[in-house]
Structures are given as structure tokens and as C-alpha cells.
KOLDREN-334797 format. One record per residue (C-alpha): x, z, y; residue number from 1; residue in one letter. Coordinates in nm, 2 decimals, padded with zeros to 4 digits. Example, Ala and Ser with C-alpha at 12.3 -4.5 7.8 and 13.67 -1.06 7.14 Angstrom:
BEGIN
+--------+--------+--------+-----+------+
!      u !      w !      v ! pos ! code !
+--------+--------+--------+-----+------+
!  01.23 !  00.78 ! -00.45 !   1 !    a !
!  01.37 !  00.71 ! -00.11 !   2 !    s !
+--------+--------+--------+-----+------+
! end
This chain:
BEGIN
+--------+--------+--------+-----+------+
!      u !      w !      v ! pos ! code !
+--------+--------+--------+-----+------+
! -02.35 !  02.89 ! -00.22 !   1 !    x !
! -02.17 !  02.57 ! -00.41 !   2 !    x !
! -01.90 !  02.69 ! -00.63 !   3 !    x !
! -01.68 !  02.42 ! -00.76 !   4 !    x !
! -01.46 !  02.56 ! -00.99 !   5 !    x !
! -01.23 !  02.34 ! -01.14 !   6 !    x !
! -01.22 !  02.07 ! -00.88 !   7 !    x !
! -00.88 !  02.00 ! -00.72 !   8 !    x !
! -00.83 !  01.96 ! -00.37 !   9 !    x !
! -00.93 !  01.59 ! -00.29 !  10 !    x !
! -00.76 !  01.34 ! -00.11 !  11 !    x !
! -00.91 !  01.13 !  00.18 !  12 !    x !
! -01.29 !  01.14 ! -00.03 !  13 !    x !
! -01.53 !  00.91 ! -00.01 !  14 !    x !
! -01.89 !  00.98 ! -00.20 !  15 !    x !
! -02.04 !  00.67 ! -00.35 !  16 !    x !
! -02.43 !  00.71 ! -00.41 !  17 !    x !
! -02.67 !  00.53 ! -00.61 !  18 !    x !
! -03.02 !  00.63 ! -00.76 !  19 !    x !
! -03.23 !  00.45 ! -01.04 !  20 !    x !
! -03.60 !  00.37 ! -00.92 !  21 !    x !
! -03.71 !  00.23 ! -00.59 !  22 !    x !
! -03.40 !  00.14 ! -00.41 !  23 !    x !
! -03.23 ! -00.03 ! -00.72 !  24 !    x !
! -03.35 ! -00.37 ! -00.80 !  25 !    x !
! -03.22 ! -00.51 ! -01.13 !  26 !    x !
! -03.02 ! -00.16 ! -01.18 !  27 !    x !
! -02.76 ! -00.37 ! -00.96 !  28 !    x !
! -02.68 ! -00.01 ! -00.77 !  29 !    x !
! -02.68 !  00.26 ! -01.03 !  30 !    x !
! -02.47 !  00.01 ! -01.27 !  31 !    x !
! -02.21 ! -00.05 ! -01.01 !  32 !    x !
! -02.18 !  00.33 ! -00.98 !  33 !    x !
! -02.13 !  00.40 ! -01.39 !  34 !    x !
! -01.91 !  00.09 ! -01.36 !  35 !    x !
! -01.64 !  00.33 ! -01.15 !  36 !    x !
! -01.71 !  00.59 ! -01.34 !  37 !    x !
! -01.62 !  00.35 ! -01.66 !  38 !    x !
! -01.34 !  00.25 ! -01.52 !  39 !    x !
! -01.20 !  00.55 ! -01.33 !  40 !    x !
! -01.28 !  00.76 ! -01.62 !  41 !    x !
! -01.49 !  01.00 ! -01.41 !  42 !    x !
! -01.53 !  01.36 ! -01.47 !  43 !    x !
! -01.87 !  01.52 ! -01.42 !  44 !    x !
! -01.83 !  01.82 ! -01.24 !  45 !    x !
! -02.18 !  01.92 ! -01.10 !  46 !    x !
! -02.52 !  01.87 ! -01.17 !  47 !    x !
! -02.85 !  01.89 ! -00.97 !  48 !    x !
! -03.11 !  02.16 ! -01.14 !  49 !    x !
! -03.38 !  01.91 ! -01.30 !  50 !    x !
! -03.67 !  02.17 ! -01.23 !  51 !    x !
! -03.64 !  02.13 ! -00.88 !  52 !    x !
! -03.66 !  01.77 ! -00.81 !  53 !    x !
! -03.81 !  01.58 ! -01.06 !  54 !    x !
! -04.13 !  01.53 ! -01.24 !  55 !    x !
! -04.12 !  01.52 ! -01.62 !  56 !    x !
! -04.41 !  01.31 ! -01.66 !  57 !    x !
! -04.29 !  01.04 ! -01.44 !  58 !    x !
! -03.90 !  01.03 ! -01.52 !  59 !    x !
! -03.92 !  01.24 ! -01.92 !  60 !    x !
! -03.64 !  01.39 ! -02.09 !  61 !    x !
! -03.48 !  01.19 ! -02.39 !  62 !    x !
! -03.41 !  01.37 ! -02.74 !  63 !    x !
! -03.13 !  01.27 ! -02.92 !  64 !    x !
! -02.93 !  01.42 ! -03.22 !  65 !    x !
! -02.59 !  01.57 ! -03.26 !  66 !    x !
! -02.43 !  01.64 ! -03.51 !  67 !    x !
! -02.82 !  01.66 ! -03.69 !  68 !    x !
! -02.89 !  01.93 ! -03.39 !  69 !    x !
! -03.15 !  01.81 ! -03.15 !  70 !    x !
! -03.09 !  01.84 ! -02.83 !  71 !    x !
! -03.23 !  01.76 ! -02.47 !  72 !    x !
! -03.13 !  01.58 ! -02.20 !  73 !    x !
! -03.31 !  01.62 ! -01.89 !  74 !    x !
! -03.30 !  01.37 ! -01.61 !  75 !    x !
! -03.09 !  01.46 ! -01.30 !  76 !    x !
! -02.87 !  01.38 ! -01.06 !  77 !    x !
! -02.50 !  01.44 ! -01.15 !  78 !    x !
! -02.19 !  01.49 ! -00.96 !  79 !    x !
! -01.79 !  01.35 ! -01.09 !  80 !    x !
! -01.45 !  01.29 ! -00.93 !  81 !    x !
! -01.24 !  01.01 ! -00.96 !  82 !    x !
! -00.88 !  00.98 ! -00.85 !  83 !    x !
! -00.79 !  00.62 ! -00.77 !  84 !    x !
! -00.36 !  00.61 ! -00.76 !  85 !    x !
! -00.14 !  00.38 ! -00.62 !  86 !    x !
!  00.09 !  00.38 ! -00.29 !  87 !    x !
! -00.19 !  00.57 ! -00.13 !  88 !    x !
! -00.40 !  00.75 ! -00.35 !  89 !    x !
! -00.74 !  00.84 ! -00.23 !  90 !    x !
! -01.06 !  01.02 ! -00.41 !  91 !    x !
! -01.39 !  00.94 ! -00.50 !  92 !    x !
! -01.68 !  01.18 ! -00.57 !  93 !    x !
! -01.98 !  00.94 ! -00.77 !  94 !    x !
! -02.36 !  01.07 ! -00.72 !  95 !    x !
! -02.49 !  00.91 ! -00.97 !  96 !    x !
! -02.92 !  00.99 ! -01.10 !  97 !    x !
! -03.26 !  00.93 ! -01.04 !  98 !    x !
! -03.46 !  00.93 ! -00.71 !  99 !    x !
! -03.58 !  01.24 ! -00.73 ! 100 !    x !
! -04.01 !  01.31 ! -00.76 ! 101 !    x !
! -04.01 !  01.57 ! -00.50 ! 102 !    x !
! -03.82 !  01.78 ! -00.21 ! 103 !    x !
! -03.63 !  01.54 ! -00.03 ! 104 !    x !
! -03.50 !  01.76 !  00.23 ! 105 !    x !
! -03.41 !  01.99 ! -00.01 ! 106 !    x !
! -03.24 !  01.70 ! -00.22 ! 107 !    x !
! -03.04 !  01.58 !  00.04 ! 108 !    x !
! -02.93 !  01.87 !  00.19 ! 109 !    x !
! -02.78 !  02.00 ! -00.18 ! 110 !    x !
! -02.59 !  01.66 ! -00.18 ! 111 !    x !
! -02.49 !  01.75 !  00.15 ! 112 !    x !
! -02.36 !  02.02 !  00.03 ! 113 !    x !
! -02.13 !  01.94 ! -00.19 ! 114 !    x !
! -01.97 !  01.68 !  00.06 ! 115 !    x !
! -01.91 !  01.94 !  00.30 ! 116 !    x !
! -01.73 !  02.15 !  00.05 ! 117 !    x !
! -01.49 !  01.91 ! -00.08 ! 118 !    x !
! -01.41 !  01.73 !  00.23 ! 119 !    x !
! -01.63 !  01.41 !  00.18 ! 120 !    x !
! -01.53 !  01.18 !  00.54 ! 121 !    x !
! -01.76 !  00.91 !  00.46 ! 122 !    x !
! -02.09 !  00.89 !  00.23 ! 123 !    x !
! -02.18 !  00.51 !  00.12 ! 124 !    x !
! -02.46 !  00.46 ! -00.07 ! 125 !    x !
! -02.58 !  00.15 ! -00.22 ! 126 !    x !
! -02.91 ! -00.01 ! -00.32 ! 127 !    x !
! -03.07 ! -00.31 ! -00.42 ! 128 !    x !
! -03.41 ! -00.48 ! -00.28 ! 129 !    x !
! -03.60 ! -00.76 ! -00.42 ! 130 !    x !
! -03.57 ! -01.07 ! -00.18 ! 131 !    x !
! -03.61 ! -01.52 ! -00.09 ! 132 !    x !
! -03.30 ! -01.55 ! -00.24 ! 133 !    x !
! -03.20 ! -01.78 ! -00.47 ! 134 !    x !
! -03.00 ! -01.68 ! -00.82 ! 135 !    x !
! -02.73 ! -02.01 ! -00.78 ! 136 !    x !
! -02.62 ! -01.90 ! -00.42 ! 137 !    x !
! -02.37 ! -01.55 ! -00.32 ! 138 !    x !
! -02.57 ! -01.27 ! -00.30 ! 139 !    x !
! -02.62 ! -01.14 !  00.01 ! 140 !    x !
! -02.50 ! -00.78 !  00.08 ! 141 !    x !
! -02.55 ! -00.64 !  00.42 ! 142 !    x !
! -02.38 ! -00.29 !  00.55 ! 143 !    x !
! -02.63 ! -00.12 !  00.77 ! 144 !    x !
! -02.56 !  00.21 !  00.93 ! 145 !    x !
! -02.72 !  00.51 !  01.17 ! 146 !    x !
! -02.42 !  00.50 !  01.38 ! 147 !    x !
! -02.35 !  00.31 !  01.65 ! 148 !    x !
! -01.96 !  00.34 !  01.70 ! 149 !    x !
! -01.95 !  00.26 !  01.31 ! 150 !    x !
! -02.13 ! -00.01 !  01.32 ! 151 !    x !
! -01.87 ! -00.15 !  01.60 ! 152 !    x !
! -01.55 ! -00.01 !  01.41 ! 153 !    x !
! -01.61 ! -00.13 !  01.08 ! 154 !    x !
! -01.82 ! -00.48 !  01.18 ! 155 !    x !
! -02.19 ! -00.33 !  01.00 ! 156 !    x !
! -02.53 ! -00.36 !  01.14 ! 157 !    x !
! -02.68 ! -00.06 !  01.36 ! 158 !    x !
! -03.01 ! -00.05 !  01.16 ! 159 !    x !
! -03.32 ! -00.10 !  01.35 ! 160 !    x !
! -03.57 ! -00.09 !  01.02 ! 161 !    x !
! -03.88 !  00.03 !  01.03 ! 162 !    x !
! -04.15 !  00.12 !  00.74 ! 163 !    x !
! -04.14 !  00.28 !  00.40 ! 164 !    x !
! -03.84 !  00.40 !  00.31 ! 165 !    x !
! -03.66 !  00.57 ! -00.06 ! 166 !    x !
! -03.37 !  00.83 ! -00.12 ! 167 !    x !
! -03.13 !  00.59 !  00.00 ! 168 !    x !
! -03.27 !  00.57 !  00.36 ! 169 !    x !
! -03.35 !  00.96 !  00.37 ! 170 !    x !
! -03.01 !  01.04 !  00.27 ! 171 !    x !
! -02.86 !  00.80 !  00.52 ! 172 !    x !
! -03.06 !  00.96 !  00.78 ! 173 !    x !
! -02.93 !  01.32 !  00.65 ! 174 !    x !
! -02.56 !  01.24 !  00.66 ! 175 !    x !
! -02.64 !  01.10 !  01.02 ! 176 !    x !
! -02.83 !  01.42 !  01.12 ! 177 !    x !
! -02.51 !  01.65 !  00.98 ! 178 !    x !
! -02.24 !  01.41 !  01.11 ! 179 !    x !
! -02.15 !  01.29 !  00.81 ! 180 !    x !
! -02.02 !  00.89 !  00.87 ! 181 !    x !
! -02.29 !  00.70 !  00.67 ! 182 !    x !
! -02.31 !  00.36 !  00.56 ! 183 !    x !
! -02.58 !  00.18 !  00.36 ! 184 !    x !
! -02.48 ! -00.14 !  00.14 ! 185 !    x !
! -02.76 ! -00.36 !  00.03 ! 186 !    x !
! -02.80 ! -00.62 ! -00.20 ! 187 !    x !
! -03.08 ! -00.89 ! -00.25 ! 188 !    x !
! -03.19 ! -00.96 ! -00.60 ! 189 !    x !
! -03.41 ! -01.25 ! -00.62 ! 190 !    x !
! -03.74 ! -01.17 ! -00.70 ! 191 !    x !
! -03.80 ! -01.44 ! -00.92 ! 192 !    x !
! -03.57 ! -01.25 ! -01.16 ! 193 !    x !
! -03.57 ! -00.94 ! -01.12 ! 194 !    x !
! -03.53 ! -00.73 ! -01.48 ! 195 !    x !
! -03.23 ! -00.59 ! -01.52 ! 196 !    x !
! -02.95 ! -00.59 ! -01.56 ! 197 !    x !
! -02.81 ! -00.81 ! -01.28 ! 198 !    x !
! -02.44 ! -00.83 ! -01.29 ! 199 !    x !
! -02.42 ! -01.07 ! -01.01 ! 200 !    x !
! -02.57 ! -00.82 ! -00.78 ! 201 !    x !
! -02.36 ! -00.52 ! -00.90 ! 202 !    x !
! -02.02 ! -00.78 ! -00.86 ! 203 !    x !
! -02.15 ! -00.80 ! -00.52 ! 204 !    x !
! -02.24 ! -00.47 ! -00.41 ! 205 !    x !
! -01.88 ! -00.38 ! -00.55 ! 206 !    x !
! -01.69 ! -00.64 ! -00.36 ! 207 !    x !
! -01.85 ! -00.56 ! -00.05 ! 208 !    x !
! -01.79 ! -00.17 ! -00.10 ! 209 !    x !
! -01.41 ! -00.28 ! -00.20 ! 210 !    x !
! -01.43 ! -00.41 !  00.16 ! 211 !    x !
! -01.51 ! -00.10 !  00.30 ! 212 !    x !
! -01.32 !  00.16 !  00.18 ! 213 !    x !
! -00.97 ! -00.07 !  00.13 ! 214 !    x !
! -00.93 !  00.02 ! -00.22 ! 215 !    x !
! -00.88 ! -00.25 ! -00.51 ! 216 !    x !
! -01.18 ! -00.17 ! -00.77 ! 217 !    x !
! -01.06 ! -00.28 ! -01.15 ! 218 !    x !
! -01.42 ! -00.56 ! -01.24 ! 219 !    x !
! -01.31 ! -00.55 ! -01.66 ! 220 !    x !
! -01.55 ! -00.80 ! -01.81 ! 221 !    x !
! -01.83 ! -00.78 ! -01.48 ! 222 !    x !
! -01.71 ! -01.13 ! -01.34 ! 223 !    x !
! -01.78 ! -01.32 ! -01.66 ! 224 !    x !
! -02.12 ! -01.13 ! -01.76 ! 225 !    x !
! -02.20 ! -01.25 ! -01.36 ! 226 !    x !
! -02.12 ! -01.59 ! -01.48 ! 227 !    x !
! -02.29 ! -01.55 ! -01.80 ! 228 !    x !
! -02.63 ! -01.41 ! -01.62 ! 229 !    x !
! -02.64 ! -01.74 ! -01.36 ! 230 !    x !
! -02.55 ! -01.97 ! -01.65 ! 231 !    x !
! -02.87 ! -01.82 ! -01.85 ! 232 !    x !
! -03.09 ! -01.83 ! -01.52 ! 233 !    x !
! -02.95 ! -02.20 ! -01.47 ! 234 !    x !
! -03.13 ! -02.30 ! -01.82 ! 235 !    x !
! -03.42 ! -02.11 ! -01.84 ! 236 !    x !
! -03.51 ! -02.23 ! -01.47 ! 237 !    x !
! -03.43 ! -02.63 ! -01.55 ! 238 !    x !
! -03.69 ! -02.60 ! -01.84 ! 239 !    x !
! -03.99 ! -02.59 ! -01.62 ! 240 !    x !
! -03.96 ! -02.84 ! -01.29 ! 241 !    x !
! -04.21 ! -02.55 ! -01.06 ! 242 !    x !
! -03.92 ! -02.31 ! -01.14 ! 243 !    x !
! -03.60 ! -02.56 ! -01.02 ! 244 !    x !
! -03.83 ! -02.64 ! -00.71 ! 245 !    x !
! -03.84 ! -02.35 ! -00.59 ! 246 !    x !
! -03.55 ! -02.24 ! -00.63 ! 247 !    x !
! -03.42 ! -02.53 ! -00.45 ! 248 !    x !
! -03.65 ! -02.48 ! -00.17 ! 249 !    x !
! -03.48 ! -02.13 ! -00.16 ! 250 !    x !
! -03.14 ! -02.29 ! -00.16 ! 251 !    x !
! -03.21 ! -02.53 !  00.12 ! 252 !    x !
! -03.36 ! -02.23 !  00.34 ! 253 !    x !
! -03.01 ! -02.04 !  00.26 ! 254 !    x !
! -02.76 ! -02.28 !  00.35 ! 255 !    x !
! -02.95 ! -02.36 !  00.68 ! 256 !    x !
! -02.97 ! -01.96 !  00.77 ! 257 !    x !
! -02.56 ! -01.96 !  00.67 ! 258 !    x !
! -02.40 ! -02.26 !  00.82 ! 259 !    x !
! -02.30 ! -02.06 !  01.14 ! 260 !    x !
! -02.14 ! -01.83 !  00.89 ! 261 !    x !
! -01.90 ! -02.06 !  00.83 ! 262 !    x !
! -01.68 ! -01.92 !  01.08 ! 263 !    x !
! -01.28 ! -01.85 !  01.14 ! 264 !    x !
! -01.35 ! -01.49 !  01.05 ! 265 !    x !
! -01.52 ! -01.52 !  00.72 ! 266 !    x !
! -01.30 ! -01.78 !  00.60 ! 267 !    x !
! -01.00 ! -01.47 !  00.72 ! 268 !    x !
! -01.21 ! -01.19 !  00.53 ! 269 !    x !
! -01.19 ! -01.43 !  00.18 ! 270 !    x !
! -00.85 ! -01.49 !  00.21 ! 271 !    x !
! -00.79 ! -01.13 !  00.25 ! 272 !    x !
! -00.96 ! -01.05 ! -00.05 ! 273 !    x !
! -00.74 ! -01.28 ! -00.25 ! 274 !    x !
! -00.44 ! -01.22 ! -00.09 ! 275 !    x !
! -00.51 ! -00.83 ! -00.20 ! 276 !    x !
! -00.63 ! -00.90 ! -00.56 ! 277 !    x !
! -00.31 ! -01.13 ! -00.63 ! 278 !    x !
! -00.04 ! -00.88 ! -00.49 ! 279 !    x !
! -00.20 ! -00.54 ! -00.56 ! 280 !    x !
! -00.40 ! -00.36 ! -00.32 ! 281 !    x !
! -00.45 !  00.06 ! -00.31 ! 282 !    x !
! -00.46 !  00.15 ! -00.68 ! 283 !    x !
! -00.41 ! -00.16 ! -00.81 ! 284 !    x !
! -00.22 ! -00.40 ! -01.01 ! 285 !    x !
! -00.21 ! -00.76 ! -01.02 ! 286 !    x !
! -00.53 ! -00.99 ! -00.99 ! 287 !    x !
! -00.56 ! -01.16 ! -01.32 ! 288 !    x !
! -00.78 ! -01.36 ! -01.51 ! 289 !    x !
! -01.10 ! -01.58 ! -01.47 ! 290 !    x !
! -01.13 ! -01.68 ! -01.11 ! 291 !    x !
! -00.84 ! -01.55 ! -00.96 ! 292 !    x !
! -00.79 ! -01.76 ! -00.68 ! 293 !    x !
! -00.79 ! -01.85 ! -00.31 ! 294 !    x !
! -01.14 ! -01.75 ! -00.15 ! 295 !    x !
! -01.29 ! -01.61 ! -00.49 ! 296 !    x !
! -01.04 ! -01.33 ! -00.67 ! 297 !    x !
! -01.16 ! -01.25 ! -01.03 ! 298 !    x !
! -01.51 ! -01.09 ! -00.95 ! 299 !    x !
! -01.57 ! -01.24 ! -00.61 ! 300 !    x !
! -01.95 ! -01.27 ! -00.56 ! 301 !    x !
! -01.93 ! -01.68 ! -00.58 ! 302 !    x !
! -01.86 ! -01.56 ! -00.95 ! 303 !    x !
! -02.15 ! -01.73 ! -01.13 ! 304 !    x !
! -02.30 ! -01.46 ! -01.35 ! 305 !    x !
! -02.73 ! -01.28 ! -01.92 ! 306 !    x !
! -03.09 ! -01.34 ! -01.91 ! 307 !    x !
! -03.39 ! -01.38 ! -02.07 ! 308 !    x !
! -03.49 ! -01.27 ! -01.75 ! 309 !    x !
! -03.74 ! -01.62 ! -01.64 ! 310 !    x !
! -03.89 ! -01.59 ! -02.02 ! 311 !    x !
! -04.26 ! -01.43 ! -02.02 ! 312 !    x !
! -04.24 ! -01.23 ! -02.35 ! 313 !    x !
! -04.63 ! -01.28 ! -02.40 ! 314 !    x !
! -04.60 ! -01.62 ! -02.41 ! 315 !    x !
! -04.31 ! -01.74 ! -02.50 ! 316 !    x !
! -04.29 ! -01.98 ! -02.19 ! 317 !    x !
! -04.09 ! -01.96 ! -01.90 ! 318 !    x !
! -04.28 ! -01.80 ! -01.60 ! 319 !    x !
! -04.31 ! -02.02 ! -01.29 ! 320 !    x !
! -04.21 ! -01.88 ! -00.95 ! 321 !    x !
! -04.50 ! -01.70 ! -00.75 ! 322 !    x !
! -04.46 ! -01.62 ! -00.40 ! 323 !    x !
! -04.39 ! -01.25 ! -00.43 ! 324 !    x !
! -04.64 ! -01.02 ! -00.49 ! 325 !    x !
! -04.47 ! -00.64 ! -00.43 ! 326 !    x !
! -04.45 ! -00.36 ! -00.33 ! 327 !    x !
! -04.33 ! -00.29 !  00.01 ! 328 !    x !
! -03.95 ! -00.29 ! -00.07 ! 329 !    x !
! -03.66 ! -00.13 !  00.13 ! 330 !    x !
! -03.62 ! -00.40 !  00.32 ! 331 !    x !
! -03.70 ! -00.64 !  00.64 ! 332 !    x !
! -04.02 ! -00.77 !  00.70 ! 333 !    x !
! -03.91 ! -01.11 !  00.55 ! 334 !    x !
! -03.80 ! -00.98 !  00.23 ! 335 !    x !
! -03.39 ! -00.99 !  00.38 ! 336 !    x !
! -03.16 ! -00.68 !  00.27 ! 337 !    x !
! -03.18 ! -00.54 !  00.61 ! 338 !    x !
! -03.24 ! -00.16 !  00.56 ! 339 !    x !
! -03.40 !  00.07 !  00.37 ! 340 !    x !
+--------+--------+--------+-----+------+
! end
């Protein structure tokens, strides 16, 4: 039985997911999570019991001191609130943690569990996959759900992946199996730079998600450290000619695959975006600073974005690109973001 003591009634919630580990490429998912949190001043109500999901010598506790008092802190799973205002206030409840070592089922069915109890209507959860993409273009984030009369209502893909999957894909498959609305967002970090952080990708995944649940999401200083990561890529990359090569061989592959993009409705869906950022959308106020603008609001995901990220420490030179050598990620077969 989940007892949530403390928690107020919650208003049209949404839970946001995200978990450290396979599904999060350049920490692109888990930091756009903490980033609400940041900003919405989440409050941790709930967390997962460690013992039951994870192994201690593959994710290990972290002593710190306090006060000269050691203490512990175990990895987990936890559970906050956030209450976004404006004309029409709504709730989120942030799952932020680790991809759990062990009993799935039982993982998913505990998260399930709290959704139930406050109400959740929707669960999205968001990763990140390594892909062919390169770092000077808009990262791609695709919406992929379970359900079919979702995928028509709110224009996402009906996902037809198939292979090795992580939490993210499980849990999707849970909220399907309980009727829970769920919705996948995935973005692709390019492999050729992949350490994290990747502020880009988390601008990005946060835009999309803005899309989707119609609420203006405060970016603080996220658009310039985007523009700060691709400005850092830019250089390392133009020091060795095998790195800009490829990458522009990427490039050229991507604008062929998006001309047809170009399209009436895309062009609509960017001026939305503005439109909302400069007059205030849900639990907003005014779009300001750098980039604010028609077809790119401050933190659109043509924001340019810290890295030493090409640089191999051991050497001291900047790596050249190698066709990808990986494991299997939660992706398609051609290294898109199509799934899990």
C-alpha cells in the first residue's frame, strides 16, 4: 500500500521520467529532468527502497560529510512534485534515478503505483541514444508511443522497434499494459561526442516535451551552455581535417533525409513556439533573452550549444571519428532515435 502523506491533491499531472545508464546518452535525459526540478523547485516526496532494485557493486553508494557526521547516500530512484502556475496551473510528478540492476516488473509496477494514486493521466519518459548525427545540425527528437489513437491525436510515431531494450522501453510497455497514456521522447546524441554533459540534447528533449504537454518550461542559462557545447565541438573538430569530414559527410546525409521536412506544418509548429515564448504560455512569463525570436525562442534546439568532449585525454590529440563501435543502443537499426 503507497501512502503519500503530505502530497496535496494534484492538478491535471503529468509524470516526467528519466534514468541514468543505458537509455541516457550524454546524461541529455536525467539532466533535463533535475533541470525542472531546478527550476520548479521540486519537492522530493518518495523514494524507491535501494535494496530492492539495485546492485551496490555496479551503481555504489557515495559518502559524504555533514556537519563532520558521515553519512550515506544510497543510489535510488526518487519521487517529487512540482506545481507549474499560471492561467491554468497543472502538476508535475519528476521520476528521477538510476536504471535499476534488477526486478523490472517489480520496478515498474512500484512507479505505477504511485501514478495511480495521485492521478498521473499521462507518463512521458525521455531518453537519449547514441546516433549518425552530426553535432552542428538540430537534434533530432522523435515521440514514439504503444498507442495507436495517441500516436494519431498527438502526431507521434506508433513504435514498431524491435531488439534490446532498457527501463525506458519496459516502463513504456507497463503504462501501456495498465492503461496508462505513455509516450517516449528520444533524442540522438552523436556518437562522435558522446561524454557528457550534452546541453544541446537536454534543450532538445525539453523543447519537444514543452510541445507535448503545452506548458512553457523556464531554460535559465541551458540555451547559452547549448551554444557554448557546439562552439567547443566546432573547434576541437576543425583541428583535425578526418574529424570536419566526417562530420560533413553526416551533415550532407541530414539535410537530404530532411528536405521534405520542410513543410507548411513545421514551419506552423516553430512559429507556435515563438509566438508562445514571446507572449507567455501556461506558467510563464515573457520570452527573453539570447535567441528569442521567430522560428528559434530562447532555448529552441537550433540554439548552438562545453566540451573537451573530441580531446583523447591519453594523448592529448583530438580523436578522429570511427564508424561506431557500440553497443546495441535503444534505437533503430541505423543508429536513428526510433525506439527503445
Amino acid at each position: 500500500m503507497i501512502e503519500l502523506e503530505g502530497v496535496p491533491e494534484l492538478i491535471d499531472p503529468v509524470m516526467v521520467a528519466a534514468f541514468e545508464g543505458w537509455n541516457d546518452a550524454g546524461d541529455a535525459a536525467s539532466t533535463a529532468v533535475a533541470h525542472l526540478e531546478r527550476e520548479w523547485k521540486g519537492e522530493v516526496f518518495a523514494a524507491l527502497d535501494a535494496e530492492d532494485y539495485y546492485d551496490f557493486q555496479v551503481n555504489r553508494p557515495t559518502v559524504w560529510l555533514d556537519g563532520g557526521v558521515r553519512k550515506i547516500t544510497w543510489p535510488t530512484t526518487r519521487l517529487s512534485v512540482v506545481r507549474v502556475g499560471g492561467d491554468k496551473p497543472r502538476d508535475l510528478v519528476l521520476v528521477r534515478g538510476i536504471e535499476p540492476s534488477m526486478r523490472w516488473r517489480s520496478f515498474c509496477n512500484e512507479i505505477l503505483g504511485f501514478a495511480h494514486e495521485l492521478g498521473v493521466e499521462m507518463v512521458v519518459i525521455l531518453g537519449a541514444l547514441l546516433g549518425d548525427t552530426p553535432h552542428t545540425r538540430p537534434v533530432p527528437v522523435s515521440g514514439v508511443t504503444s498507442d495507436p489513437d495517441l500516436a494519431r491525436t498527438m502526431d507521434l510515431e506508433e513504435t514498431r522497434y524491435e531488439g534490446p531494450t532498457g527501463i525506458v522501453g519496459i516502463l513504456q510497455e507497463a503504462c501501456t499494459h495498465a492503461g496508462v497514456p505513455a509516450v517516449s521522447l528520444w533524442a540522438a546524441v552523436p556518437h562522435y561526442v558522446s561524454q557528457p554533459p550534452n546541453p544541446k540534447a537536454t534543450l532538445a528533449l525539453l523543447n519537444r516535451l514543452e510541445d507535448l504537454i503545452d506548458l512553457r518550461i523556464p531554460l535559465g542559462e541551458l540555451a547559452e551552455d547549448a551554444r557554448a557545447w557546439q562552439v567547443g565541438v566546432d573547434q576541437l573538430a576543425s583541428e583535425d581535417s578526418e574529424v570536419a569530414e566526417y562530420v560533413q559527410t553526416l551533415e550532407e546525409a541530414r539535410d537530404t533525409a530532411e528536405l521534405p521536412e520542410a513543410s507548411g506544418e513545421a514551419i506552423a509548429r516553430e512559429f507556435e513556439r515563438y509566438l508562445r515564448r514571446r507572449d507567455g504560455g501556461p506558467g510563464s512569463g515573457p520570452a527573453t533573452g539570447p535567441g528569442a525570436g521567430p522560428g528559434g525562442g530562447p532555448g529552441h534546439a537550433t540554439d548552438m550549444g562545453d566540451s573537451s568532449y573530441l580531446r583523447d585525454t591519453s594523448s592529448g590529440r583530438t580523436r578522429p571519428p570511427k564508424p561506431p563501435k557500440r553497443e546495441p543502443e535503444a534505437g533503430d537499426e541505423d543508429g536513428g532515435p526510433a525506439e527503445e
